[in-house]
N, C-alpha and C positions, 0 to 999 in steps of 0.2 A: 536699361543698363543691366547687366549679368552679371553676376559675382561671384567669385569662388567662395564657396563654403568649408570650413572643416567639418565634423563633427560637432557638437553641441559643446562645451566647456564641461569638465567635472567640475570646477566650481561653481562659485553662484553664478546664476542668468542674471542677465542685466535687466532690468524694469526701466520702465518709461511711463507716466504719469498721462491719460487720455486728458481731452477737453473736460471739465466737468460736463454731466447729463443729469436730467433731472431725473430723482429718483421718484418710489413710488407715496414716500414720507416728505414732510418739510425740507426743503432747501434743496443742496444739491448734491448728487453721489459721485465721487471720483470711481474710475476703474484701472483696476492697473492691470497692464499688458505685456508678459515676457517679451523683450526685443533682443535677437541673435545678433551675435557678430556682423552674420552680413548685413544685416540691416543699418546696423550700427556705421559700417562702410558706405556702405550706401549713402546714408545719411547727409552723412562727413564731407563727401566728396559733390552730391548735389546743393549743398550751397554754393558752386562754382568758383571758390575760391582757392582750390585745391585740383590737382589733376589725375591724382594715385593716392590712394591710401592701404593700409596693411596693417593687420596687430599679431603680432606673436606673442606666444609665451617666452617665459626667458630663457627656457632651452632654445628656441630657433625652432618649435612647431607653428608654422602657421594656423593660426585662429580664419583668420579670413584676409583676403586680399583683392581688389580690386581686379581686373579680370588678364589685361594688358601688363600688369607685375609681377613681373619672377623675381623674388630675392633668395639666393644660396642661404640655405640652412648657415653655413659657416662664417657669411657674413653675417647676419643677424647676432652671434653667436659673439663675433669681434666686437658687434656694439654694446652687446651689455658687458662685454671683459671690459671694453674702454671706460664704461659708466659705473663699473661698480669699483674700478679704481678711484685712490684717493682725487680728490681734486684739488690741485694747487690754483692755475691760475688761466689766462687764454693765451701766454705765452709759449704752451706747451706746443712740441712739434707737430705739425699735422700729420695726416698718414694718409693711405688710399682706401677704397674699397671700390670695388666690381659689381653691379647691379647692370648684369646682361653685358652689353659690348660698353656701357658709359662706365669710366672711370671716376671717380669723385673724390674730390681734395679735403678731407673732413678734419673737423677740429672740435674740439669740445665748448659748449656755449654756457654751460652749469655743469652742477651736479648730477641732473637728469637728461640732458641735453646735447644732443650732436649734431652737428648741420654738418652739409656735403655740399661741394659747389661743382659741377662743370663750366663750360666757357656758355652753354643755352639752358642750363636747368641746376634746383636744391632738390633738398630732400632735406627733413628734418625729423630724427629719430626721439624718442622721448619714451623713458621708462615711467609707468605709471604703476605702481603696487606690483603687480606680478603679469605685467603683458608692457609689450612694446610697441608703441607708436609709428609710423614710419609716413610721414604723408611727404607728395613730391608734387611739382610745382613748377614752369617755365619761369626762366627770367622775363620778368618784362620791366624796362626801364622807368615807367611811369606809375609805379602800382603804389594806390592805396591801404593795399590789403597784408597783415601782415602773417607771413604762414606760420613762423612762429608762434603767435600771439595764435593764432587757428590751432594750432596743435597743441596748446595748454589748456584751451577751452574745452577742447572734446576731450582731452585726459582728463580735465575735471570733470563733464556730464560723466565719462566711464566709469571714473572712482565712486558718484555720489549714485549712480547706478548701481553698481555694486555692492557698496554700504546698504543700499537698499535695500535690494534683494538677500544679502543675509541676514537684515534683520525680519524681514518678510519670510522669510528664508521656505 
């Protein structure tokens, strides 16, 4: 599977923790391993639970994006306006956005969070420290799997990622 790539990040690289391996001393030696954006896609999206994924920064550059996802700089852009707005309640009106010819009905789900529905497919955006999440997903009637719950999981690996790596720095 092929990924588009950005550029490297100016900030910190993300780290990702090997198997332990035995080292040349007592016990065992971790190594750690810069892991890029697209990797990081990659990743996210071969659990198979997901079928597009994408991270921006909060201007609307994309970082990396799965290879089949085109999202407008300007939409990306609407979703962090939406998300860095106050957050009252889930009553608030929905709006639209455009991602290629699909329209999507989006509403806000938190303070971080924005889900999109079409009548065959979501998408669910999610600000994590200073990049944005975007993973998309078919409706399937019977699913197990929650994309939501998928997409706070890997903004938490990203954030404790990142924490890492600056403190590695």
């Amino acid at each position: 599977m092929d990924v588009q790539v950005a550029p490297p990040p100016k900030g910190p690289a993300a780290i990702i923790k090997n198997p332990p391996t035995k080292g040349p001393g007592p016990g065992l030696v971790r190594k750690s391993v810069a892991m890029d954006w697209g990797e990081m896609i990659l990743a996210f999206v071969a659990k198979g639970r997901i079928s597009k994924a994408a991270i921006f920064d909060r201007k609307g550059k994309c970082m990396s994006t799965s290879p089949d996802l085109k999202i407008p700089q300007d939409e990306v852009i609407s979703v962090v306006r939406c998300l860095d707005a106050e957050f009252v309640s889930l009553n608030k009106p929905h709006f639209g956005l455009f991602f290629g010819e699909d329209r999507f009905i989006c509403f806000r789900a938190d303070k971080t969070t924005v889900i999109g529905l079409t009548k065959t497919a979501f998408f669910v955006a999610h600000i994590c420290d200073d990049v944005v999440i975007f993973a998309f997903s078919d409706m399937i009637e019977e699913s197990n799997v929650s994309c939501l719950a998928e997409v706070w999981t890997f903004a938490r690996e990203v954030r404790s990622r990142m924490d890492l790596s600056a403190f590695i720095g």
